[in-house]
N, C-alpha and C positions, 0 to 999 in steps of 0.2 A: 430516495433521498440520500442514502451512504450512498449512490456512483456520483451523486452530483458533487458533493463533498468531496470524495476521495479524487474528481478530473478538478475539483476548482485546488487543491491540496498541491493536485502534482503541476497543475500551472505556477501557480504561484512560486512550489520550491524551483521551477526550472527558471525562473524569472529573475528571485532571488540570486541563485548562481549565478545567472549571466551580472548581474548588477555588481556584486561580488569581486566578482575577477576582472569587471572595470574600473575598480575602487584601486588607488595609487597606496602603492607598498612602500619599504624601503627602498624594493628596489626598479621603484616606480611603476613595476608591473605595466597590464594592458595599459592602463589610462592613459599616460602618455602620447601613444599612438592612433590608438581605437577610436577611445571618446572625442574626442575634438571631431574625428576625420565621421563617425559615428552621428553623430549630433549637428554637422555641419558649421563648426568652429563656435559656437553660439557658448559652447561649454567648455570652456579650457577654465585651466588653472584655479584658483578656488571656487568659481563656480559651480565647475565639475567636482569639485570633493562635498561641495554641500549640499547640493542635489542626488548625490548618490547616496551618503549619509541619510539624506533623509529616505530616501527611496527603501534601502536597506531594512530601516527602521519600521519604516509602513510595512514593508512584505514579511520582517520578521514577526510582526506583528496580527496579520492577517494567517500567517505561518501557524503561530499557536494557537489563535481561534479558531481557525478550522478544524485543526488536531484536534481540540476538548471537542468541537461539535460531532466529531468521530468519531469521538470515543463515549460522546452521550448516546449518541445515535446507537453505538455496537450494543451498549447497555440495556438497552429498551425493547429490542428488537429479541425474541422467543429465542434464545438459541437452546436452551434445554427443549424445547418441546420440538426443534428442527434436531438435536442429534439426537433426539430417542425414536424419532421416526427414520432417522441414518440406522439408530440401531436398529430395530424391528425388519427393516428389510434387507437389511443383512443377514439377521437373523431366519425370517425366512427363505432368502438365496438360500443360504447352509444349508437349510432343511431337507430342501427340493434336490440342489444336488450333491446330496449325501452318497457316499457308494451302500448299495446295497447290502444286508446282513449277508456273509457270508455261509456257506455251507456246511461248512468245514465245524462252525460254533453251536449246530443243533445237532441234537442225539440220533443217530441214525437208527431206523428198526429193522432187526432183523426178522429175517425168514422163519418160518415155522415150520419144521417138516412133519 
């Protein structure tokens, strides 16, 4: 469920951007050029500002509802019980390869003559 979410998330923002950067600036930006030639002339001049307008507005829209469902979803989903199982086998890695007690730290016995 989160990958569905997160590929329908990153469609939409890259959707968004492109809709965006066809949206007329000061300094008339893409739209100008693009949209019309884009759209096959159908969309010039206020048309194309009101349709992108709205487009914007649905994607930003669709934008933040996916985000909260992502963030309900992150919420719901075990993660204390996935990082303590991260931790325990971590915890066991370490154990296994520990370097072994040295030599050097046990009491040596000596000889008896």
């Amino acid at each position: 469920m989160f990958s569905i979410l997160l590929v329908l998330l990153i469609i939409v923002a890259v959707f968004m951007i492109g809709i965006i950067l066809l949206q007329k600036s000061e300094g008339s930006g893409m739209s100008g050029s693009s949209a019309a030639s884009m759209f096959g002339g159908a969309l010039t001049g206020a048309a194309a500002g009101n349709f992108l307008t709205r487009a914007t507005a649905w994607l930003a829209t669709m934008f933040f509802i996916l985000c909260a469902a992502l963030a309900l979803v992150a919420s719901k989903t075990d993660m204390a019980t996935q990082q303590s199982h991260l931790r325990q086998e971590i915890i066991d890695q370490g154990a296994t390869t520990a370097p072994a007690q040295s030599t050097a730290d046990t009491p040596t016995q000596t000889e008896s003559k």
